[in-house]
N, C-alpha and C positions, 0 to 999 in steps of 0.2 A: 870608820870612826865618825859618826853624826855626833855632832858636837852641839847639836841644837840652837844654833845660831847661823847668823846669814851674813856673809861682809858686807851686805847693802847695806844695811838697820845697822850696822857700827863704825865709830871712827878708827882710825889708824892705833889708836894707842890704845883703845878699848878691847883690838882683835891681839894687841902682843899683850896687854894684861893679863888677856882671857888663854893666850897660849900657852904663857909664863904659869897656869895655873893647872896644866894639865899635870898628871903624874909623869914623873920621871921618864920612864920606860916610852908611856905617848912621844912624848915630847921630844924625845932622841930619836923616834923612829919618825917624826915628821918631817924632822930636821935633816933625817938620813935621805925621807923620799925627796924631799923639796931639793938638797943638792942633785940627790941620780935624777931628778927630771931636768934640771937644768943641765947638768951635765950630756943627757942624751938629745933633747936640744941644739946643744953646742956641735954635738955628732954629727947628728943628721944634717946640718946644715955645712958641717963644712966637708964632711966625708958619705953623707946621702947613707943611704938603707945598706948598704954591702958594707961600708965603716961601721955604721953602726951595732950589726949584726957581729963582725967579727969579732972574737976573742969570748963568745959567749961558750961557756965551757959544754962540748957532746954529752951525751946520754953515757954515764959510768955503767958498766958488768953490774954496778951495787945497784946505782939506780933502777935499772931496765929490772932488775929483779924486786922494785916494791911496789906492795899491797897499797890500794886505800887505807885500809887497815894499819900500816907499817909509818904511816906517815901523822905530823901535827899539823890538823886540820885548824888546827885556833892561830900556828904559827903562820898561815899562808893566808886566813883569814886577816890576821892583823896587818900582815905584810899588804894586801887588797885595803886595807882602811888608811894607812897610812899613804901609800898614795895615791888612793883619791884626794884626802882631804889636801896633801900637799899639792894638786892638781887645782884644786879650786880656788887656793888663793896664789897661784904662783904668778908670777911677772909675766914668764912666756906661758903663752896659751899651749900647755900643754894638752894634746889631743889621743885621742884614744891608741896611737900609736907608740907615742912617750910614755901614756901609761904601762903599756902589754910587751915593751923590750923592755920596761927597768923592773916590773914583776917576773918577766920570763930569766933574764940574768939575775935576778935574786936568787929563784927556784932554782935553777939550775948549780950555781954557787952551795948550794945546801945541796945539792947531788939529787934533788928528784927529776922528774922525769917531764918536765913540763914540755909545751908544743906551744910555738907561738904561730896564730893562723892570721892569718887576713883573708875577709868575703868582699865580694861585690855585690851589687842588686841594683836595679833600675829603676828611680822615683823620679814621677812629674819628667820623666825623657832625660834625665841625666844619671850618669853614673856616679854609683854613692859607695866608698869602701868602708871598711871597720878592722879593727882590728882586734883581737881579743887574746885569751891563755887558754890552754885545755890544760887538764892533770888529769889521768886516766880517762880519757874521753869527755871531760866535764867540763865546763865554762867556769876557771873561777871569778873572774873580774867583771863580771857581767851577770845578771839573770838572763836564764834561755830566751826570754823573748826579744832579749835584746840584740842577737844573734839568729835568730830564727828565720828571717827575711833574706841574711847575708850567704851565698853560695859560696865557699870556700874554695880559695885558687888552687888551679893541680897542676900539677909537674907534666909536660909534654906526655912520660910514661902514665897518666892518670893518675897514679897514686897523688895524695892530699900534701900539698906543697908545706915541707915543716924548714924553720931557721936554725944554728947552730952554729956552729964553728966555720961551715962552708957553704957560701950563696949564690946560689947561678945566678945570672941576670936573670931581672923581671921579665925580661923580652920572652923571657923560655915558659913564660908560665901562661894558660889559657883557663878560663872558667871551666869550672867542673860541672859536665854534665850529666843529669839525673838519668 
């Protein structure tokens, strides 16, 4: 949702005017992302990555069975806009990890089939992670380049380390290599 403005360049009551004047439907889903991001905030900090991951509902028989095609791509879209923009004016700094669990348990609540991944990559000698969504192999909360640099963690057995309902410790996960 580019809302065409900046919270630098506006005061406090200029940013709830200008929200107060979004349509309905906006407006309720910004409200919806700004609580699930504070709310997973609140997770992560008192229950870490395993709390937070839990209760996120598995991949349904129905899901595993749909198409690109079978799916609203404007509803996963908007769900992506909605928390972004609740991301950029929220209190906690919510970080690309807030954003990709509260779009991953959205997606998955509507029964698709989403992946939530986290990469690593090495800048200037330190280690750098991200976190992101797939839905059929696709990046949606991010354009590819923004993911592009990050190697995606794998499960001890290789295969590409995905979240759900059940989380091994991090301990068990090692970079995937090419």
């Amino acid at each position: 949702m580019h809302m065409g403005w900046s919270v630098r360049s506006m005061s406090f009551p200029a940013i709830v005017r200008r929200g107060l004047s979004l349509p309905t439907e906006e407006r309720s889903g910004f409200l919806k992302a700004y609580a699930a991001l504070g709310w997973t905030d609140l997770v992560l900090r008192l229950r870490g990555f395993d709390g937070a991951t839990r209760g996120i509902v598995p991949v349904s028989a129905s899901a595993a069975s749909k198409t690109l095609d079978s799916i609203d791509i404007e509803k996963v879209n908007q769900y992506v806009r909605w928390i972004k923009a609740a991301a950029r004016y929220h209190v906690v700094r919510a970080r690309c990890l807030h954003e990709s669990l509260t779009l991953h348990r959205w997606l998955r609540q509507d029964d698709l089939p989403s992946e939530l991944r986290i990469g690593v990559r090495m800048e200037d000698g330190a280690l750098k992670a991200h976190a992101w969504v797939e839905l059929f192999s696709q990046v949606v909360n991010d354009p590819p380049s923004a993911v592009a640099g990050f190697r995606p963690l794998n499960g001890l057995d290789g295969q590409a380390a995905t979240w759900g309902t059940t989380v091994p410790s991090m301990q068990a996960f090692v970079v995937g290599r090419s």
